[in-house]
Legacy VTK file of the C-alpha trace (Angstrom):
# vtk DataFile Version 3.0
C-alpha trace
ASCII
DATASET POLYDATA
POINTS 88 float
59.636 54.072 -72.189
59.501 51.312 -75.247
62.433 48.896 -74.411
64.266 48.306 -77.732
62.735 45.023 -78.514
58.888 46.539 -78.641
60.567 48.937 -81.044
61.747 46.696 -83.007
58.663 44.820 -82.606
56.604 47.761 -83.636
59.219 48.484 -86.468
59.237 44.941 -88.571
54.511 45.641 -88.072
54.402 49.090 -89.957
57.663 48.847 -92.362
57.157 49.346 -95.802
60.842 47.158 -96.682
63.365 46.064 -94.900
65.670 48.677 -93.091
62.470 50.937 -93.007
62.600 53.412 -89.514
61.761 56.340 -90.857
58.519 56.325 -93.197
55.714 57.973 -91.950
53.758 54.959 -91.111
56.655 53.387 -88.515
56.801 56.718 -87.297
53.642 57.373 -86.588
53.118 53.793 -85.053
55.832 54.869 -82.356
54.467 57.795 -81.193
51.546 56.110 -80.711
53.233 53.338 -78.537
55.251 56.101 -76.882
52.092 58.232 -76.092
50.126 55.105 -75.088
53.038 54.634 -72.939
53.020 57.865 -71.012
49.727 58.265 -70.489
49.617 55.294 -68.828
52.357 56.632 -66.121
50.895 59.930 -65.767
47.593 58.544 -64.522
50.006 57.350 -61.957
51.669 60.064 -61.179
49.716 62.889 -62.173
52.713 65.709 -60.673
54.845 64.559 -63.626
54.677 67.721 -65.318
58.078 66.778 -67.415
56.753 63.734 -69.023
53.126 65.593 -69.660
55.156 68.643 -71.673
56.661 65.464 -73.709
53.680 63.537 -74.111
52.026 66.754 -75.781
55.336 66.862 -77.635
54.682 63.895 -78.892
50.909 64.194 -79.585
51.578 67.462 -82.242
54.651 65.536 -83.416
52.093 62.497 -84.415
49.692 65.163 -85.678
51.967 67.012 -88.083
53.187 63.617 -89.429
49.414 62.031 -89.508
48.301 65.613 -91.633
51.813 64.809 -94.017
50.630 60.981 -94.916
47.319 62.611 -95.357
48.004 64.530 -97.844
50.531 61.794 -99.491
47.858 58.946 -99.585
44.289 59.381 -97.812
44.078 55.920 -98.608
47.539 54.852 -97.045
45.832 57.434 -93.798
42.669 55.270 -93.400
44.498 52.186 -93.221
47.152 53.142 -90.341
44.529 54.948 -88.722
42.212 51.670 -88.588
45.171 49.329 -87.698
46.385 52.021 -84.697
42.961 52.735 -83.665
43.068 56.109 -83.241
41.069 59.181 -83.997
41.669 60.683 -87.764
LINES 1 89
88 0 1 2 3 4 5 6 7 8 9 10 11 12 13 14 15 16 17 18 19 20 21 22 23 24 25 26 27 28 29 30 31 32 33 34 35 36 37 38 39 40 41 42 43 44 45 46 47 48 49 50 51 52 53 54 55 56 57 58 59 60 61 62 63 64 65 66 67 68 69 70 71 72 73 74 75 76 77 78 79 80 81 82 83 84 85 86 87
């Protein structure tokens, strides 16, 4: 779980202005945190079949949202995808 200060963190990084939580791109950069996050504990505890039903939650949640900025701004895409570091 992201304590509120890496959200914040991760917030002021990907925000387009100031006040900006719910563009794409900040969006999309805490799911990745979040699923980053929880796949780190379920290599720990691989039984956590809760958190592995939200971390694929979370997975098709980043994928609808990385398809929607796709089709916005391939341009706007490439560029989170590079910074993130994740597969497009």
């Amino acid at each position: 779980m992201l304590t509120r200060r890496q959200k914040d963190n991760i917030i002021k990084k990907f925000a387009t202005h100031k006040g900006d939580t719910g563009s794409p791109k900040v969006q999309i950069a805490l799911l990745t945190y979040e699923i980053e996050d929880l796949t780190k504990h379920l290599k720990h505890h691989k039984k956590d079949f809760s958190s592995r039903r939200g971390l694929l939650s979370k997975v098709v949640q980043r994928k609808k949202l990385l398809k929607y900025l796709k089709g916005e701004s391939e341009a706007r895409y490439e560029k989170l995808i590079k910074k993130l570091k994740i597969k497009g």
